[in-house]
C-alpha positions in Angstrom: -19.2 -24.5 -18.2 -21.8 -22.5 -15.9 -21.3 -19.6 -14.7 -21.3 -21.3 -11.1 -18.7 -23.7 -11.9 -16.8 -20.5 -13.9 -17.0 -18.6 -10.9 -15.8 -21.3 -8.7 -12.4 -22.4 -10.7 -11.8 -18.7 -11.0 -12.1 -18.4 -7.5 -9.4 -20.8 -6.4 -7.4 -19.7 -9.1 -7.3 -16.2 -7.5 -7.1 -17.7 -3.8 -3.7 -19.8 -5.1 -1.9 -16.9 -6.3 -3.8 -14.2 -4.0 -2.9 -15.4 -0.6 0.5 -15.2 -0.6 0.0 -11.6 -1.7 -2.3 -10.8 1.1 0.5 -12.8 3.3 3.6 -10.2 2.0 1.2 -7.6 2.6 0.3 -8.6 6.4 4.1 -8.8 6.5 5.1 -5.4 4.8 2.7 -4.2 8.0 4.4 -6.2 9.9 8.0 -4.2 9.3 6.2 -0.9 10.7 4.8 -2.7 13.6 8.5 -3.6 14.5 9.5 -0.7 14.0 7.1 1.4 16.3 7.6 -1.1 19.2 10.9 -0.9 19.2 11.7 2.8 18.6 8.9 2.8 22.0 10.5 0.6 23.7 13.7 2.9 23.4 12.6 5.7 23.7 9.3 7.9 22.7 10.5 11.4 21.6 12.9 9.4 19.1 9.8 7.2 17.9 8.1 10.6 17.5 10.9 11.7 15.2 11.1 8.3 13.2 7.4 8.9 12.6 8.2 12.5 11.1 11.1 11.0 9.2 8.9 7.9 8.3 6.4 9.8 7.1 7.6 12.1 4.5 9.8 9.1 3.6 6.6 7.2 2.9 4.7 9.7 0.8 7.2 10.7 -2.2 7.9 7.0 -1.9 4.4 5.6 -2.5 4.2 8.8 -5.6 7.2 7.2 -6.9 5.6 3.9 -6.5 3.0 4.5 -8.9 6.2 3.7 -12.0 6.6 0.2 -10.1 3.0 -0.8 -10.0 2.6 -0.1 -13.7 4.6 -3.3 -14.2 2.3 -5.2 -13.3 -0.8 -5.2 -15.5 1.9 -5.1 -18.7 3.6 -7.9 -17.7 0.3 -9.9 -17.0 -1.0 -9.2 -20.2 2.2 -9.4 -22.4 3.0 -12.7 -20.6 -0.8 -13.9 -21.4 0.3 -13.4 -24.8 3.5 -15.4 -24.3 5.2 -12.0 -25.0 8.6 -12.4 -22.7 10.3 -9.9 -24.6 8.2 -6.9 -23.7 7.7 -8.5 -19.8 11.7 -7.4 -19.8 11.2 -4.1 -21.8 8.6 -2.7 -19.8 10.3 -3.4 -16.4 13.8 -2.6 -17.5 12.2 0.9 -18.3 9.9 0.6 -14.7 13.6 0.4 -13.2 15.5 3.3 -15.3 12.3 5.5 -14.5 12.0 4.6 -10.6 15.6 5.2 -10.6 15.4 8.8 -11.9 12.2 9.6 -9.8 14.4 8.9 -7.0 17.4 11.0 -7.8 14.7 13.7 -8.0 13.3 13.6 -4.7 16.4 12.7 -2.8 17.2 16.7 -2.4 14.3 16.7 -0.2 14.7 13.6 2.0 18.5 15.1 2.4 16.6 18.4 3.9 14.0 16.5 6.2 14.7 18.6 8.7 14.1 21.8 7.3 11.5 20.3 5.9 9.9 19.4 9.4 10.9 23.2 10.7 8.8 24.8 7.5 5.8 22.8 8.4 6.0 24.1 12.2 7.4 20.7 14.0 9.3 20.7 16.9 12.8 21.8 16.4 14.1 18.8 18.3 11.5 16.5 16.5 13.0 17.9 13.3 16.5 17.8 13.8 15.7 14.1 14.8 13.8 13.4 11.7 16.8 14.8 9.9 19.0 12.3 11.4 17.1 9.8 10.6 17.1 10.8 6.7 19.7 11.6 6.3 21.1 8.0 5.9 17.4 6.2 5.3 17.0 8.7 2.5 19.5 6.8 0.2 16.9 4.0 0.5 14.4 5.4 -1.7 16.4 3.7 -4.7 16.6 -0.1 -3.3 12.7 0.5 -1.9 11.4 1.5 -5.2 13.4 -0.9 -7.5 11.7 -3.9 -4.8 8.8 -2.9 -5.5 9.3 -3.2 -9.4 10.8 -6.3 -8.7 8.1 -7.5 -6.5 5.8 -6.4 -9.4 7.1 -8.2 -12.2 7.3 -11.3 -10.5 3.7 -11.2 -9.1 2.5 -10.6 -13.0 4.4 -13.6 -13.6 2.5 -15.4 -10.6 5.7 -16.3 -8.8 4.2 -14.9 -5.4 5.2 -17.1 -3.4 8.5 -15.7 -3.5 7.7 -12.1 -3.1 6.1 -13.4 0.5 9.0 -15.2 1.6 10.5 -12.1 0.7 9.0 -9.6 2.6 8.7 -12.0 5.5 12.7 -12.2 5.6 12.5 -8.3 5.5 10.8 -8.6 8.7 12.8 -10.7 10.3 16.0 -8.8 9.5 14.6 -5.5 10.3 13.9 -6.6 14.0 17.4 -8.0 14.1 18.8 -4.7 12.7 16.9 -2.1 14.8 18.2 -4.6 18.4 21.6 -4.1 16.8 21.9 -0.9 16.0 19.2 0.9 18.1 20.0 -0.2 21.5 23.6 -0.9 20.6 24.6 -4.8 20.8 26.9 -6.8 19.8 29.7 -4.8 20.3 28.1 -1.9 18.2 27.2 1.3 20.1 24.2 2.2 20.7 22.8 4.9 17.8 19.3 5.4 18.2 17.7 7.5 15.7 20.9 6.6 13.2 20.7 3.1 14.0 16.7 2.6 13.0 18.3 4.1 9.5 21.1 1.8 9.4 18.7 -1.0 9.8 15.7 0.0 7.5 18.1 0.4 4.5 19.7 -2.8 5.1 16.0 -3.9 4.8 15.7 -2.6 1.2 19.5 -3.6 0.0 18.4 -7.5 1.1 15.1 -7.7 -0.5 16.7 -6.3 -3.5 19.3 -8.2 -3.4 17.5 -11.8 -2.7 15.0 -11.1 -5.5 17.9 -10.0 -7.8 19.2 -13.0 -7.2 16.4 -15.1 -7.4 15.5 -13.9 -11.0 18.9 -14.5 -11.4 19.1 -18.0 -10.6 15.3 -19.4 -10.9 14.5 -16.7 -14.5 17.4 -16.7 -16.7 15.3 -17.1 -19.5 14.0 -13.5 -19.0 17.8 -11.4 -19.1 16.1 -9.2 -17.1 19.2 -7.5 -16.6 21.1 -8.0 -19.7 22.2 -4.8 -21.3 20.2 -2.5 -18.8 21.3 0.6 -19.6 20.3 0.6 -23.2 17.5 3.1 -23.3 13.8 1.6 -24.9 12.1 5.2 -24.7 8.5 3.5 -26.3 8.8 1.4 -23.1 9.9 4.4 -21.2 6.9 6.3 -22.3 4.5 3.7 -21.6 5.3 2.7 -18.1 5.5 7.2 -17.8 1.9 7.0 -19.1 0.3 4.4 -16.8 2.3 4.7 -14.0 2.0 8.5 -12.7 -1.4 8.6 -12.5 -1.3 5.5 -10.6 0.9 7.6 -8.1 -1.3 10.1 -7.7 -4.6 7.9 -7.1 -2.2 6.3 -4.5 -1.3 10.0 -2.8 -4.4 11.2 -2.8 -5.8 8.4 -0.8 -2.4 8.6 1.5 -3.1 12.5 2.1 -7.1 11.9 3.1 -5.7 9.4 5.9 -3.0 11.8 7.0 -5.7 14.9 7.2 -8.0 12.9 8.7 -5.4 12.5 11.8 -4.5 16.0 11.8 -8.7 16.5 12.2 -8.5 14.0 14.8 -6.2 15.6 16.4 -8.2 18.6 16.9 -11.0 17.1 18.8 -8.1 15.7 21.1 -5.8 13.2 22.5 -7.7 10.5 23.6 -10.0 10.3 20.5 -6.4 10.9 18.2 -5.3 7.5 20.2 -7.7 5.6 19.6 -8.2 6.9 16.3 -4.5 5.6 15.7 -5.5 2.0 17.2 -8.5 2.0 15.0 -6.7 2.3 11.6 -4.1 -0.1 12.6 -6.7 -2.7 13.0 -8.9 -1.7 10.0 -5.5 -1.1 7.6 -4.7 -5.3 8.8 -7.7 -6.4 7.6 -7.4 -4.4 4.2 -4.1 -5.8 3.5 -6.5 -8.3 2.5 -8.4 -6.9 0.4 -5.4 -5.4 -1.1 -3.7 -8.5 -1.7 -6.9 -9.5 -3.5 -7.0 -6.6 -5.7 -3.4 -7.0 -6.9 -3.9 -10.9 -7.8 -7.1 -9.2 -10.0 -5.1 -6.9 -11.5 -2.9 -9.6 -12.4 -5.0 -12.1 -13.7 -7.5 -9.2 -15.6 -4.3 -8.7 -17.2 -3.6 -11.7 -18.4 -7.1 -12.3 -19.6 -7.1 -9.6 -21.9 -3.3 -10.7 -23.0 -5.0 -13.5 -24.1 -8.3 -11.9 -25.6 -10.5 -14.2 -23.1 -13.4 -11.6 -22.2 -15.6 -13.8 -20.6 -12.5 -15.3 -18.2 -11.9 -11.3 -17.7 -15.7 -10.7 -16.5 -16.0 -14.2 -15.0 -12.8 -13.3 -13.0 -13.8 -9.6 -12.0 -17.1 -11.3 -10.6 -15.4 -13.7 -8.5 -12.3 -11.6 -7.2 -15.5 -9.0 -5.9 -17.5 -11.9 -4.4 -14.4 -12.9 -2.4 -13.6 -9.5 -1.2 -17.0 -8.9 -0.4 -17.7 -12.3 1.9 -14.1 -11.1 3.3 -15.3 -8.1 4.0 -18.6 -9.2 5.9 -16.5 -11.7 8.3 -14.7 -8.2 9.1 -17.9 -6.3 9.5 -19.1 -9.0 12.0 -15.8 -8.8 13.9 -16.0 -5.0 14.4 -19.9 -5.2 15.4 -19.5 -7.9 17.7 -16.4 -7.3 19.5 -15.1 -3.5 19.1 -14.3 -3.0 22.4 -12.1 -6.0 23.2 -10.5 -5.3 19.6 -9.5 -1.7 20.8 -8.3 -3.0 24.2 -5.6 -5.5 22.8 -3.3 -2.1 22.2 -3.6 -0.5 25.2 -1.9 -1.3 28.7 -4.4 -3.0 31.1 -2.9 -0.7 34.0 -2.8 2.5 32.0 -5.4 4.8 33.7 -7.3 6.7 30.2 -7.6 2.9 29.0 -11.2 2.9 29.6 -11.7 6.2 28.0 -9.9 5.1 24.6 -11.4 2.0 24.4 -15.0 3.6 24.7 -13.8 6.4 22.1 -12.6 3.4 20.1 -15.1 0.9 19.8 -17.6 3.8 18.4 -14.8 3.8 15.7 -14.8 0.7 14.8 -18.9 0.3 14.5 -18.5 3.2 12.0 -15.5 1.4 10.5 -17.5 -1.7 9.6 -19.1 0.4 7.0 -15.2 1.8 6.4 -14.4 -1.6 5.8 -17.2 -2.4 3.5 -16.8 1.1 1.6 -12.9 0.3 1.2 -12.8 -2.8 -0.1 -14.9 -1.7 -3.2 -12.9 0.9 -3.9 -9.6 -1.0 -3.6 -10.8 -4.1 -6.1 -12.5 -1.4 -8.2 -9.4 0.2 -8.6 -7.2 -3.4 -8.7 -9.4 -4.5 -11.7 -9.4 -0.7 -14.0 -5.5 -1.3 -13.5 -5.6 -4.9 -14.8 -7.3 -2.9 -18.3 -4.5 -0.2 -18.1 -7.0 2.2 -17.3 -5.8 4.7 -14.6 -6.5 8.5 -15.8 -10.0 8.5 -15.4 -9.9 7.0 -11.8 -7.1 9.2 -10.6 -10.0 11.9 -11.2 -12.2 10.1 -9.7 -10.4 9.2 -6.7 -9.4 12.8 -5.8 -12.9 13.9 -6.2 -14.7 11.2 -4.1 -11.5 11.4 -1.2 -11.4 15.3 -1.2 -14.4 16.9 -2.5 -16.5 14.2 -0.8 -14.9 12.4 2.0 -12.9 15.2 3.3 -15.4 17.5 3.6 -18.3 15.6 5.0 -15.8 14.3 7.5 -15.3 17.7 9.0 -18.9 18.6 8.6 -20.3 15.8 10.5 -17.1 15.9 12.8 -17.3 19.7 14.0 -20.4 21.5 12.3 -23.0 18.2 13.3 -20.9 17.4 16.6 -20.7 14.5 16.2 -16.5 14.1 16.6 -14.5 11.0 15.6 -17.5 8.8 14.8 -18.6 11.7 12.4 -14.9 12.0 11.0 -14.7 8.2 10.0 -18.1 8.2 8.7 -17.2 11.3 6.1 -14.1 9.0 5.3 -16.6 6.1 5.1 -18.3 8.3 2.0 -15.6 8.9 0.3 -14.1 5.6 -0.1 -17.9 4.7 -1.0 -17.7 7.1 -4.0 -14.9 6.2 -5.2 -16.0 2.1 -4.9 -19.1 2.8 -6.5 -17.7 5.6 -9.1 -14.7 3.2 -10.1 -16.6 -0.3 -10.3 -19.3 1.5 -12.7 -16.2 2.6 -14.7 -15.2 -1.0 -15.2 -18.5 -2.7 -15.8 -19.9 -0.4 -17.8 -17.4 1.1 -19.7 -13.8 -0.1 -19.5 -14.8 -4.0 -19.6 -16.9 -4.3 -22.9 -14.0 -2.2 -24.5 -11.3 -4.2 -22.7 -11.0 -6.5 -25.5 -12.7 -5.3 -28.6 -11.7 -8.0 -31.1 -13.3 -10.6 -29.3 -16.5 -12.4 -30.5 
């Protein structure tokens, strides 16, 4: 076979069980978009404090999540091997482990509000943000054990499922915030409480409808059978590969969030349409994420089955994908910025014209964002695929913070030149780490990858 007609089976290979991924993605985005229109629909100060709550609530899960997304190159490569019985071992012990992470953190998503008030929020924000936690907390365990869930069963190339999934998930959390936000039905109206009520019931029916789709569809796996015997060499394992995967995951979470505090310091306008900017670009890298977890998952399986050239033939045609992908993008942002920006603001609100103009220089500079992210993000999908997640941890806090961070500010307030200057310092980061993590895989993770093979 040439390496044309290699790269070209590959490539539908990865588009047949990629796509649905990039569609649960797109949906998972989907869940916050509900949730912010609706919390602003109610009301704006109690959006503000969902966003506080949301917030911390989002970062100790996504450190937590790094234990779920280990499943997912071990599964790949033991079920290459036609290994079912450590598929089951190593996400029973992803589950025992998420579960424990959670009981860890919970103290702190219980005490959001003094939380908020340490950090210098608004006392009425906090107390808000507290309200919300307070019941939403709990859901750290049902949110971390979907996303094992959702793991194992893209390793096993059932994706499909974890779409239709995450699509329900939407669809249930707009029916639960009208319900219990605004108060119909017959049940009062609870705000704040009721945005909780609903985003946990989120979490308990995903888990419960992939539960009981392994249940009925997987039986063959006894994922569940005897779950609370302890398997500490599986323990230790997933331990090993999944905190660092946390932390890469963090560290690129915490450039984002400083880069808005930053923003926020040149002002409002610019910190609006900064907001509006990232919405758009993080839509169009749900794509390239989706595309990075199906190469994670098929790298895996490559090297399950001690194929290196299907491993490198794959790598090569999961990056030309993303890269095409990512040059439709770039054409979008270059050619129509300003009509992009102008979809998420009121046509008679009277700064419109202002953020749109502060905008659309955003998005110019995030067509190189775009291009800078997606190489980091398939980088990163494909070292995970060969277990290897140490090594870019390091390299992702050095290229996001010793890089990106600081030439943000630099070019931002020391050259002038604001926002545009802020996203292009974020632009060089995410470059380092692309190019910093793809010369880690082709150079020396890949030819290592497999060693016995001829």
């Amino acid at each position: 076979m040439t390496n044309f007609s290699a790269y070209r089976t590959h490539a539908r290979a990865i588009l047949s069980l990629g796509l649905p991924l990039v569609g649960s993605q797109i949906a998972q985005v989907g869940v916050q978009v509900v949730d912010t229109i609706m919390l602003g629909w109610y009301d704006v100060e109690a959006l503000a404090g969902v966003v506080l709550g949301s917030t911390l609530f989002f970062i100790l899960f996504i450190a937590g999540c790094g234990f779920a997304w280990a499943v997912t190159p071990l599964v790949a490569e033991a079920e290459g091997r036609g290994d079912t019985t450590t598929a089951r071992r190593m996400t029973r012990m992803s589950l025992w482990l998420t579960i424990l992470y959670a009981l860890a953190v919970l103290p702190v998503l219980l005490m959001a509000e003094q939380v908020m008030l340490l950090l210098g929020q608004n006392p009425k924000l906090a107390a808000m943000a507290g309200d919300y936690l307070a019941i939403y907390g709990w859901g750290i365990f049902p949110a971390l054990g979907v996303m094992v869930l959702k793991s194992f069963l893209s390793a096993l190339e059932r994706t499909r499922v974890v779409f239709w999934i995450t699509l329900l998930a939407v669809g249930v959390n707009a029916l639960g915030n009208h319900v219990f936000i605004f108060g119909n039905y017959g049940v009062p109206e609870l705000g704040v409480r009721g945005a909780a009520i609903s985003s946990i019931i989120v979490q308990v029916v995903s888990l419960g409808g992939l539960v009981l789709y392994i249940q009925r569809t997987l039986p063959e796996q006894e994922l569940f059978r005897r779950f609370w015997r302890a398997d500490w060499e599986a323990f230790g394992t997933i331990f090993r590969l999944g905190w660092p995967i946390g932390l890469t995951t963090l560290s690129e979470v915490g450039l984002f969030a400083a880069s808005a505090l930053m923003m926020g310091w040149i002002g409002t306008l610019p910190l609006a349409a900064h907001g509006i900017a990232i919405q758009i670009v993080s839509l169009t890298f749900m794509v390239h994420l989706g595309l990075a977890n199906t190469a994670t998952i098929r790298a895996g399986r490559a090297i399950g089955r001690g194929d290196r050239q299907g491993l490198r033939d794959g790598a090569v045609a999961a990056v030309m994908l993303s890269g095409v992908f990512a040059l439709v993008t770039v054409a979008f942002f270059l050619a129509i910025p300003g009509w992009l920006i102008g979809l998420f603001v009121d046509p008679n609100d009277p700064v419109r014209d202002e953020v749109i103009a502060a905008g659309r220089y955003l998005l110019v500079a995030g067509a190189l964002f775009q291009t800078a992210d997606a190489a980091q993000v398939m980088a990163l999908g494909l070292l995970r695929g060969a277990k290897d997640t140490r090594v870019p941890m390091v390299l992702a806090a050095v290229s996001y913070w010793v890089i990106g961070l600081p030439c943000g500010y630099l070019l931002a307030f020391v050259a002038g030149w604001g926002g545009v200057g802020l996203w292009l310092g974020l632009a060089a980061g995410l470059g380092a780490a692309g190019v910093t993590m793809m010369i880690r895989f082709w150079r020396h993770v890949l030819p290592r990858a497999i060693p016995d093979a001829v």
